[in-house]
C-alpha positions in Angstrom: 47.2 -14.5 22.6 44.9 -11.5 24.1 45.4 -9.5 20.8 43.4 -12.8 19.0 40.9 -14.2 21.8 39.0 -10.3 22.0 38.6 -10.2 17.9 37.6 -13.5 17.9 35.3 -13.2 20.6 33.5 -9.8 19.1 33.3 -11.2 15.4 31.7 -14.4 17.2 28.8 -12.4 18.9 28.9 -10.3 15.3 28.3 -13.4 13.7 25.1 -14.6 16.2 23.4 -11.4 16.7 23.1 -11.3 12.4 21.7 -14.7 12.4 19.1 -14.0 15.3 18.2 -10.9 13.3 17.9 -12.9 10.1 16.1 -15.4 11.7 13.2 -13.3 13.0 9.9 -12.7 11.3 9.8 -9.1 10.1 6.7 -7.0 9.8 8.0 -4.7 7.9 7.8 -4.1 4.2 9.7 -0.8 3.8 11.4 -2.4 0.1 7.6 -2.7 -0.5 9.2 -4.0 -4.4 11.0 -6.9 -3.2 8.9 -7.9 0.0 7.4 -10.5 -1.4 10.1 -12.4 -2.0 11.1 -11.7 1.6 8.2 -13.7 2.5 8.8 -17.3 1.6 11.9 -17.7 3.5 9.9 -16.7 7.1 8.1 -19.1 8.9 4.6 -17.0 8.8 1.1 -18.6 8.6 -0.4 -17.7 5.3 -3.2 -16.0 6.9 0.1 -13.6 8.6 1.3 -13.3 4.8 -2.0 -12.1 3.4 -2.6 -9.7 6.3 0.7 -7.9 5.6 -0.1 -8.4 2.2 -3.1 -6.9 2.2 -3.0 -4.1 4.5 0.8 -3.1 2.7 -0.8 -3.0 -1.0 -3.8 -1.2 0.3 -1.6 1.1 1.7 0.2 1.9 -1.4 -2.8 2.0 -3.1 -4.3 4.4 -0.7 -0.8 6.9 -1.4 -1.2 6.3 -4.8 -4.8 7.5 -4.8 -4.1 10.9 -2.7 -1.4 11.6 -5.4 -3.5 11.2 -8.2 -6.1 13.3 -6.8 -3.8 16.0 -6.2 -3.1 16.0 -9.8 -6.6 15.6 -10.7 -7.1 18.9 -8.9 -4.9 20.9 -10.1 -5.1 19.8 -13.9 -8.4 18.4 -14.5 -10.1 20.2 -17.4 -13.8 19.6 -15.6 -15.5 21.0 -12.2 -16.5 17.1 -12.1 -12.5 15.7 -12.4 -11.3 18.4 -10.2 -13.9 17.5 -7.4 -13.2 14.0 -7.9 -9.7 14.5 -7.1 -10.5 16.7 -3.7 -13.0 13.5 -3.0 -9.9 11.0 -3.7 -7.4 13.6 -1.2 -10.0 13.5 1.8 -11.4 10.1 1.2 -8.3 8.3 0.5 -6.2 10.0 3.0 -9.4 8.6 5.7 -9.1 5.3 4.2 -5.0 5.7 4.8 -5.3 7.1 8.7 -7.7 4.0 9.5 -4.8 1.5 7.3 -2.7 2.7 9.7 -4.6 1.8 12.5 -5.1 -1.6 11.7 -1.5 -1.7 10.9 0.0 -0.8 13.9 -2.8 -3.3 15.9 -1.1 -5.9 13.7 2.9 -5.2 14.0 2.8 -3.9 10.2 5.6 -1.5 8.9 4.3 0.2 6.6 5.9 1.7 3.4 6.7 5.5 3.8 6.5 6.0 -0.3 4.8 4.6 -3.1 6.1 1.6 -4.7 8.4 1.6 -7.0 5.5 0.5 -9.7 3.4 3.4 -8.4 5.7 5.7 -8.8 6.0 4.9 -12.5 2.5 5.1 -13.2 2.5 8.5 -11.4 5.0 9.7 -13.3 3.4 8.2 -16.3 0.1 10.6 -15.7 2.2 13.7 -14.9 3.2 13.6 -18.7 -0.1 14.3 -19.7 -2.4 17.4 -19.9 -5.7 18.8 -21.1 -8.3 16.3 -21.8 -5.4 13.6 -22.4 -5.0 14.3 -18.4 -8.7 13.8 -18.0 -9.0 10.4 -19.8 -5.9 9.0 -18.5 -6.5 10.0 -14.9 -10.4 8.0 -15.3 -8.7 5.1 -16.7 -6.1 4.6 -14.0 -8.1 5.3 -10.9 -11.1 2.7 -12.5 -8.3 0.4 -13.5 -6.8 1.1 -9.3 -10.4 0.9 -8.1 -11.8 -2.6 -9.5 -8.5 -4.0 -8.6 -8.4 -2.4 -4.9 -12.7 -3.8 -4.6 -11.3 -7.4 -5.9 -8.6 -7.3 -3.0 -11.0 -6.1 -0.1 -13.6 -8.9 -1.1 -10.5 -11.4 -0.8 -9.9 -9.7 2.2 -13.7 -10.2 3.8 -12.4 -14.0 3.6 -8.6 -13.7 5.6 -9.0 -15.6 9.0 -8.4 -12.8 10.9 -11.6 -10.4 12.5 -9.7 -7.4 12.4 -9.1 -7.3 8.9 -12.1 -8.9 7.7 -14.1 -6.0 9.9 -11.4 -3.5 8.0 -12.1 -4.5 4.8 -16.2 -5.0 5.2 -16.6 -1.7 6.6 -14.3 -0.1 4.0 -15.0 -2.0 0.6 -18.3 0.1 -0.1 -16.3 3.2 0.2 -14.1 2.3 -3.0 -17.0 0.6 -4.5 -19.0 4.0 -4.2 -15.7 6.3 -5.6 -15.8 3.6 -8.9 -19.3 4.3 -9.4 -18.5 8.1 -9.3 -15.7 8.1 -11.5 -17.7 5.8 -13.7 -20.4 8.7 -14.1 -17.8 11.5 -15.1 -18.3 12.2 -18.7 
Protein backbone atom coordinates (compact mmCIF):
# COMPACT_ATOMS: atom_id res chain seq x y z
CA UNK A 1 0.00 0.00 0.00
CA UNK A 2 3.00 2.51 0.93
CA UNK A 3 4.80 1.36 -2.37
CA UNK A 4 1.35 3.03 -4.33
CA UNK A 5 0.21 5.96 -1.92
CA UNK A 6 4.05 7.86 -2.31
CA UNK A 7 3.91 7.45 -6.47
CA UNK A 8 0.64 8.51 -6.41
CA UNK A 9 1.06 11.31 -4.20
CA UNK A 10 4.38 12.72 -6.22
CA UNK A 11 2.72 12.28 -9.83
CA UNK A 12 -0.39 14.16 -8.12
CA UNK A 13 1.77 17.37 -7.14
CA UNK A 14 3.63 16.59 -10.79
CA UNK A 15 0.35 16.87 -12.26
CA UNK A 16 -0.63 20.51 -10.35
CA UNK A 17 2.52 22.23 -10.35
CA UNK A 18 2.39 21.75 -14.62
CA UNK A 19 -1.03 23.10 -14.67
CA UNK A 20 -0.16 26.25 -12.41
CA UNK A 21 2.84 26.68 -14.74
CA UNK A 22 0.59 26.44 -17.80
CA UNK A 23 -1.84 28.48 -16.34
CA UNK A 24 0.34 31.53 -15.75
CA UNK A 25 0.89 34.51 -18.06
CA UNK A 26 4.34 34.34 -19.53
CA UNK A 27 6.37 37.28 -20.49
CA UNK A 28 8.58 35.63 -22.34
CA UNK A 29 8.96 35.20 -25.99
CA UNK A 30 12.23 33.19 -26.31
CA UNK A 31 10.39 30.82 -29.48
CA UNK A 32 10.04 34.49 -30.78
CA UNK A 33 8.44 32.18 -34.20
CA UNK A 34 5.64 30.62 -32.47
CA UNK A 35 4.89 33.31 -29.70
CA UNK A 36 2.19 34.54 -31.16
CA UNK A 37 0.20 31.82 -31.09
CA UNK A 38 1.14 31.49 -27.49
CA UNK A 39 -0.72 34.55 -26.96
CA UNK A 40 -4.43 33.83 -27.51
CA UNK A 41 -4.67 31.10 -25.07
CA UNK A 42 -3.39 33.72 -21.95
CA UNK A 43 -5.73 35.88 -20.39
CA UNK A 44 -3.67 39.24 -21.20
CA UNK A 45 -5.27 42.66 -21.94
CA UNK A 46 -4.56 43.50 -25.58
CA UNK A 47 -2.80 46.60 -24.64
CA UNK A 48 -0.27 43.59 -22.54
CA UNK A 49 -0.20 41.76 -26.03
CA UNK A 50 0.81 44.73 -28.14
CA UNK A 51 3.45 45.79 -25.50
CA UNK A 52 5.18 42.42 -25.67
CA UNK A 53 4.52 42.56 -29.15
CA UNK A 54 5.97 45.49 -29.82
CA UNK A 55 8.88 45.79 -27.77
CA UNK A 56 9.79 41.69 -28.89
CA UNK A 57 9.61 42.64 -32.83
CA UNK A 58 11.54 45.85 -32.17
CA UNK A 59 13.87 43.83 -30.55
CA UNK A 60 14.56 41.54 -33.31
CA UNK A 61 14.52 44.20 -35.55
CA UNK A 62 17.07 46.09 -33.66
CA UNK A 63 19.49 42.46 -33.87
CA UNK A 64 18.70 42.23 -37.20
CA UNK A 65 19.83 45.78 -37.99
CA UNK A 66 23.43 45.39 -35.97
CA UNK A 67 23.94 42.32 -38.17
CA UNK A 68 23.33 43.84 -41.27
CA UNK A 69 25.45 46.63 -40.55
CA UNK A 70 28.21 44.43 -39.68
CA UNK A 71 28.01 43.11 -43.13
CA UNK A 72 27.57 46.33 -44.63
CA UNK A 73 30.93 47.14 -43.19
CA UNK A 74 32.88 44.72 -44.08
CA UNK A 75 31.50 44.25 -47.81
CA UNK A 76 30.01 47.35 -48.88
CA UNK A 77 31.64 48.54 -52.16
CA UNK A 78 31.13 52.51 -51.05
CA UNK A 79 32.74 54.75 -48.14
CA UNK A 80 28.93 55.85 -47.98
CA UNK A 81 27.49 51.84 -47.45
CA UNK A 82 30.33 51.05 -45.24
CA UNK A 83 29.62 54.09 -42.91
CA UNK A 84 26.09 53.41 -43.02
CA UNK A 85 26.67 50.08 -41.65
CA UNK A 86 29.04 51.48 -38.54
CA UNK A 87 25.88 54.08 -38.09
CA UNK A 88 23.42 50.99 -38.04
CA UNK A 89 26.21 48.88 -35.35
CA UNK A 90 26.29 52.05 -32.91
CA UNK A 91 22.79 53.34 -33.52
CA UNK A 92 21.02 50.18 -33.52
CA UNK A 93 22.82 48.57 -30.78
CA UNK A 94 21.65 52.20 -28.58
CA UNK A 95 18.22 51.69 -29.81
CA UNK A 96 18.67 47.77 -28.50
CA UNK A 97 20.35 48.73 -24.80
CA UNK A 98 17.26 51.24 -24.30
CA UNK A 99 14.69 48.07 -25.73
CA UNK A 100 16.03 46.44 -23.09
CA UNK A 101 15.36 48.81 -20.62
CA UNK A 102 11.88 49.14 -21.28
CA UNK A 103 11.77 45.50 -21.39
CA UNK A 104 12.88 44.63 -18.20
CA UNK A 105 10.50 47.71 -16.58
CA UNK A 106 7.75 45.68 -18.22
CA UNK A 107 8.53 41.82 -17.21
CA UNK A 108 9.52 41.14 -21.08
CA UNK A 109 11.84 38.19 -22.04
CA UNK A 110 13.32 38.99 -24.61
CA UNK A 111 14.70 36.79 -27.53
CA UNK A 112 18.46 36.04 -27.28
CA UNK A 113 18.66 35.51 -31.32
CA UNK A 114 17.12 36.63 -34.31
CA UNK A 115 14.04 35.15 -35.45
CA UNK A 116 13.91 32.46 -37.27
CA UNK A 117 12.59 34.83 -40.37
CA UNK A 118 15.50 37.03 -39.64
CA UNK A 119 17.87 34.74 -39.77
CA UNK A 120 16.78 33.72 -43.28
CA UNK A 121 16.91 37.04 -44.64
CA UNK A 122 20.39 37.38 -43.18
CA UNK A 123 21.46 34.49 -44.61
CA UNK A 124 19.78 35.58 -47.81
CA UNK A 125 22.18 38.85 -47.92
CA UNK A 126 25.43 36.99 -46.95
CA UNK A 127 25.06 35.21 -50.50
CA UNK A 128 25.66 38.31 -52.21
CA UNK A 129 28.73 40.51 -53.04
CA UNK A 130 30.04 43.53 -54.85
CA UNK A 131 27.44 45.95 -55.87
CA UNK A 132 24.73 42.97 -55.78
CA UNK A 133 25.72 43.40 -51.81
CA UNK A 134 25.19 47.04 -52.01
CA UNK A 135 21.66 47.06 -53.68
CA UNK A 136 20.41 44.25 -51.67
CA UNK A 137 21.65 45.55 -48.32
CA UNK A 138 19.61 49.31 -49.29
CA UNK A 139 16.67 47.34 -50.24
CA UNK A 140 16.35 45.33 -47.03
CA UNK A 141 17.27 47.86 -44.41
CA UNK A 142 14.48 50.51 -46.37
CA UNK A 143 12.21 47.66 -46.71
CA UNK A 144 13.14 46.97 -42.35
CA UNK A 145 12.98 50.74 -41.80
CA UNK A 146 9.45 51.80 -43.21
CA UNK A 147 8.07 48.74 -41.58
CA UNK A 148 9.97 49.37 -38.09
CA UNK A 149 8.54 53.62 -38.53
CA UNK A 150 4.87 52.08 -39.22
CA UNK A 151 5.15 50.01 -35.88
CA UNK A 152 6.59 52.87 -33.63
CA UNK A 153 3.73 55.19 -34.89
CA UNK A 154 1.20 52.28 -33.89
CA UNK A 155 3.14 52.25 -30.87
CA UNK A 156 2.70 56.23 -30.03
CA UNK A 157 -1.09 54.99 -29.69
CA UNK A 158 -0.66 51.65 -27.11
CA UNK A 159 -2.27 52.64 -23.68
CA UNK A 160 0.65 52.42 -21.86
CA UNK A 161 3.18 55.78 -21.06
CA UNK A 162 6.11 53.88 -20.99
CA UNK A 163 6.02 52.61 -24.37
CA UNK A 164 4.25 55.38 -25.96
CA UNK A 165 7.30 57.70 -24.40
CA UNK A 166 9.74 54.75 -25.93
CA UNK A 167 8.53 54.86 -29.12
CA UNK A 168 8.05 58.88 -29.44
CA UNK A 169 11.34 59.57 -28.37
CA UNK A 170 12.87 56.81 -30.58
CA UNK A 171 10.72 56.83 -33.99
CA UNK A 172 12.70 59.98 -35.38
CA UNK A 173 15.83 58.07 -34.89
CA UNK A 174 14.72 55.24 -37.60
CA UNK A 175 12.92 57.88 -39.54
CA UNK A 176 16.33 59.82 -39.80
CA UNK A 177 18.56 56.32 -40.67
CA UNK A 178 15.63 55.85 -43.79
CA UNK A 179 16.24 59.19 -44.93
CA UNK A 180 20.10 58.41 -45.02
CA UNK A 181 19.97 55.20 -46.60
CA UNK A 182 17.51 56.81 -49.01
CA UNK A 183 20.30 59.37 -50.04
CA UNK A 184 23.08 56.56 -50.71
CA UNK A 185 23.53 56.34 -54.42
Amino acid sequence: MKKIVLPTIILGLLVLSFQYVKSKPSKSLSGYKGFLEGIGGIDRSNSQDKIIRFITEMYDARLMDIQEGLLAKERGTSEAIRQYGELMINEQATLKTRLEDLARAKGVILPNSLSSKKAKGLENLKKFEGKKFDRKFKKMITIDHKRDIRKFKKALHIEDIDLSTFAKQNLPLIEEHLRKIKEIK
